[in-house]
C-alpha positions as protocol buffer text, in pm:
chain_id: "A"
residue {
  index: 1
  type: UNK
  ca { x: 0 y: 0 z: 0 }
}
residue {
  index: 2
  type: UNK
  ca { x: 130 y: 298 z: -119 }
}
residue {
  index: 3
  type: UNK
  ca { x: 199 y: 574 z: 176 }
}
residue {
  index: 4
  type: UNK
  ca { x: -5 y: 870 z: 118 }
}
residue {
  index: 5
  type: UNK
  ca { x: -183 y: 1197 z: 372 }
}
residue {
  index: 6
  type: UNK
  ca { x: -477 y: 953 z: 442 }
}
residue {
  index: 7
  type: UNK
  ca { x: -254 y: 681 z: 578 }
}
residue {
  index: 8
  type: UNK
  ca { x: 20 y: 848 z: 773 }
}
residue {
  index: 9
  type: UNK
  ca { x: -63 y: 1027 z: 1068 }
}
residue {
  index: 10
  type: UNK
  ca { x: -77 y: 1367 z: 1064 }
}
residue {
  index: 11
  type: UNK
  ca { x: 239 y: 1459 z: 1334 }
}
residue {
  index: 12
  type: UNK
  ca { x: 391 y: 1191 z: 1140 }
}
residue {
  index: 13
  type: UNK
  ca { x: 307 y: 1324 z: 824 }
}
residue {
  index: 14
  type: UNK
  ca { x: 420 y: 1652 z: 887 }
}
residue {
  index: 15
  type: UNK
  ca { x: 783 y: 1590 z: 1017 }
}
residue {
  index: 16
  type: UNK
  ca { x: 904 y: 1220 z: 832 }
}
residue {
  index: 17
  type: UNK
  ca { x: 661 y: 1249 z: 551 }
}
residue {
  index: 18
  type: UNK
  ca { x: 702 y: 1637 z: 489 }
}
residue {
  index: 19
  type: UNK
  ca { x: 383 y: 1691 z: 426 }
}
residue {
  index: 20
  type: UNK
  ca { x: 435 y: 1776 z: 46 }
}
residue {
  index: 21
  type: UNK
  ca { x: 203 y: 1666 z: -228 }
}
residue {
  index: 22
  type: UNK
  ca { x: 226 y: 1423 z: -483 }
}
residue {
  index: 23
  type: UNK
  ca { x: 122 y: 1094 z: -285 }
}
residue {
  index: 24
  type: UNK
  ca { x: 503 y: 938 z: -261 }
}
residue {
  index: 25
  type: UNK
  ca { x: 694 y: 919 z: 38 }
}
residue {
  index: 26
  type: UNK
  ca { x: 853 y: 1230 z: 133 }
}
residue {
  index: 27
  type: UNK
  ca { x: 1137 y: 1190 z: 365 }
}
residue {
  index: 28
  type: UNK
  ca { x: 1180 y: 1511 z: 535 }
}
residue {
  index: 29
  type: UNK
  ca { x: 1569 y: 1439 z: 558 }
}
residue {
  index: 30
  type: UNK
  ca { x: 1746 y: 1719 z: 688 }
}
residue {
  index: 31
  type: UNK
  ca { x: 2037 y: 1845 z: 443 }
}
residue {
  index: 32
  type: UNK
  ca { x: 2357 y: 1816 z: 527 }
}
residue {
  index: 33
  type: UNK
  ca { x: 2547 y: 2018 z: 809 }
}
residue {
  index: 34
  type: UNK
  ca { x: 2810 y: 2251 z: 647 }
}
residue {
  index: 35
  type: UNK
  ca { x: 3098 y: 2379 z: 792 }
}
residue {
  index: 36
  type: UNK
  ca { x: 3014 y: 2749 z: 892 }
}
residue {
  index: 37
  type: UNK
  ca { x: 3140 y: 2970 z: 654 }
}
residue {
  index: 38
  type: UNK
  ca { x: 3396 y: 3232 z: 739 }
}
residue {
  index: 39
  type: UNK
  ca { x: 3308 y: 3598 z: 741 }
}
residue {
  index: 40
  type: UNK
  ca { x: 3513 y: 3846 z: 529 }
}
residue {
  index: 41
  type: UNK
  ca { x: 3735 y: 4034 z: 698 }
}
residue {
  index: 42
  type: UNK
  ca { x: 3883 y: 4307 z: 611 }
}
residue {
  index: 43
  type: UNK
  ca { x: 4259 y: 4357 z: 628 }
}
residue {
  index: 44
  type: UNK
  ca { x: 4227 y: 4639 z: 863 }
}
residue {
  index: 45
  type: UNK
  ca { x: 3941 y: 4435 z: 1076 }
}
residue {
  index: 46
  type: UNK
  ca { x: 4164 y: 4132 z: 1075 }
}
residue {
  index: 47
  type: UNK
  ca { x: 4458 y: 4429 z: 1201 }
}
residue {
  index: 48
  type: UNK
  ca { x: 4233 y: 4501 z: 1545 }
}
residue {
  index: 49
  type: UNK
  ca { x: 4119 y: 4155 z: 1581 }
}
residue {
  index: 50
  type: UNK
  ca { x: 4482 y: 4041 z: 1632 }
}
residue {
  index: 51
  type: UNK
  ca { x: 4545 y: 4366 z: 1834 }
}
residue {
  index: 52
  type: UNK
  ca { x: 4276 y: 4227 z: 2043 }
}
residue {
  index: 53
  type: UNK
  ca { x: 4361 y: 3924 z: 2080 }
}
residue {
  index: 54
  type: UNK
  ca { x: 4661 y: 4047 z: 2260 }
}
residue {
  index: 55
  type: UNK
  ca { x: 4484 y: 4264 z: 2515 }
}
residue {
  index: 56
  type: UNK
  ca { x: 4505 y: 4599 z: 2385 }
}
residue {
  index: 57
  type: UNK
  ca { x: 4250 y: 4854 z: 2488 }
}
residue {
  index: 58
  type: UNK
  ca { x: 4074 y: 5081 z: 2188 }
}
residue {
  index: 59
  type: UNK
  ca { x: 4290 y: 5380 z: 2237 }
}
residue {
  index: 60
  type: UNK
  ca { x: 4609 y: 5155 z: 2268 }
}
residue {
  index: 61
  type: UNK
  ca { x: 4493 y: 5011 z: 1904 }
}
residue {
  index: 62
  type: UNK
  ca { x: 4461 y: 5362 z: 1790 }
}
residue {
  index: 63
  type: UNK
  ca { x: 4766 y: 5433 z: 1863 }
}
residue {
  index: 64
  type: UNK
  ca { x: 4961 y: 5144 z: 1674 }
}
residue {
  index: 65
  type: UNK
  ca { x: 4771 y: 5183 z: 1362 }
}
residue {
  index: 66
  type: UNK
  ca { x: 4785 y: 5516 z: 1362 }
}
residue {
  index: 67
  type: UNK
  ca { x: 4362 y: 5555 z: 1322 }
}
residue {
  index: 68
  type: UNK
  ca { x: 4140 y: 5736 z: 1571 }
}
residue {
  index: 69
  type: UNK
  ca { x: 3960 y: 5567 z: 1858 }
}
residue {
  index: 70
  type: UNK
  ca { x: 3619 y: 5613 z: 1728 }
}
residue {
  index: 71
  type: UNK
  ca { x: 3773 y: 5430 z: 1354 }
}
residue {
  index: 72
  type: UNK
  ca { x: 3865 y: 5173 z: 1591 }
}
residue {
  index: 73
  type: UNK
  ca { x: 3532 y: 5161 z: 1709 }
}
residue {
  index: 74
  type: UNK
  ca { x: 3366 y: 5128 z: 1426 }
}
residue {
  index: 75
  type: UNK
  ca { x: 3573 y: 4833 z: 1310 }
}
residue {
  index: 76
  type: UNK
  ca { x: 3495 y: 4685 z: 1617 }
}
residue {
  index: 77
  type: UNK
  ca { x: 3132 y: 4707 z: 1575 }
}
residue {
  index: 78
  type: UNK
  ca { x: 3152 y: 4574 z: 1239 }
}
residue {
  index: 79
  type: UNK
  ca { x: 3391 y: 4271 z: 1350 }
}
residue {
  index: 80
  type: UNK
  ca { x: 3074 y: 4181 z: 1615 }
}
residue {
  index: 81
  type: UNK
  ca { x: 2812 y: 4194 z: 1357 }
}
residue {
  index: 82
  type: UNK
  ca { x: 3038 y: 3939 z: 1108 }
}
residue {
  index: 83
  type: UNK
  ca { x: 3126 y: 3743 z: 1414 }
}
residue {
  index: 84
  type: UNK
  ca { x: 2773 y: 3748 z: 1521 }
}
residue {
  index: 85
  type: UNK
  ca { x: 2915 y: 3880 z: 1894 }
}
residue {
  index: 86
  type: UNK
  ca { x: 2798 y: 4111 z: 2140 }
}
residue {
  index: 87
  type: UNK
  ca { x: 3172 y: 4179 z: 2317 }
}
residue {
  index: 88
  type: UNK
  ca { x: 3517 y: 4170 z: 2246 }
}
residue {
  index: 89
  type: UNK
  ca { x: 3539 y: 3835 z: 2456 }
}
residue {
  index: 90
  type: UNK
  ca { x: 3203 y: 3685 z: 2220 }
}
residue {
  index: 91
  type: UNK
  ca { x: 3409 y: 3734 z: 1925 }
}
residue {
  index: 92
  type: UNK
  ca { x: 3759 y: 3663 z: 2038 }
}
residue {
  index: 93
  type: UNK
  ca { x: 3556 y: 3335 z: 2101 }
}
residue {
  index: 94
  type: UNK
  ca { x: 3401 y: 3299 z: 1753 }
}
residue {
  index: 95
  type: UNK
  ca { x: 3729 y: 3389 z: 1587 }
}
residue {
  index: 96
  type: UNK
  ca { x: 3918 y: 3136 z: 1763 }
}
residue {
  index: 97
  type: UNK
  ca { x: 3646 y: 2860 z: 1712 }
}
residue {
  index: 98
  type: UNK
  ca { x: 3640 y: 2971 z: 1336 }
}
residue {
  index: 99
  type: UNK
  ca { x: 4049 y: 2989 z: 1318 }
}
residue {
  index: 100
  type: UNK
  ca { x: 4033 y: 3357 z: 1201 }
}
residue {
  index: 101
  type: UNK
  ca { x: 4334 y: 3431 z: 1505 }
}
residue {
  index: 102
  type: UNK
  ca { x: 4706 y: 3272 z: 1496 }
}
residue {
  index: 103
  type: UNK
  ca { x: 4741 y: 3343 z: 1881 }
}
């Protein structure tokens, strides 16, 4: 007997059968996992990530690549929104989990 809506369930239906039309079996098989993909750094965000890997405060990374504090800043912010972190310690986390740091 042919599976079909009328003979599977509905919970069942809905999450191994998929639900979809066309009266075969559906197996809702998830896809496969891929590895997360890096986010694009730029050369000067991948500068204060490794500047901040090693400690320094905003105004100390400033001052050894020669930028304001608030440029700083805003690399920072855009380094948490590609890293998906809230803090500097969230995405010294990420970037170590995703190999983006050498220390």
């Amino acid at each position: 007997m042919p599976i079909g809506r009328k003979s599977c369930p509905r919970r069942l239906w809905l999450s191994v059968c998929g639900g979809g039309g066309g009266g075969g079996l559906g197996l809702g098989l998830e896809p496969r996992l891929r590895a997360p993909e890096l986010p694009r750094l730029t050369a000067r965000e991948q500068e204060v990530l490794q500047w901040m890997a090693q400690g320094l405060s905003t105004k100390e990374i400033a001052r050894q690549m020669h930028i304001s504090p608030e440029t700083v800043k805003d690399h920072l912010l855009r380094l948490y929104e590609k890293l998906e972190a809230r803090n500097r310690v969230e995405a010294l986390e990420r970037a170590r989990s995703l190999g983006l740091l050498s220390v």
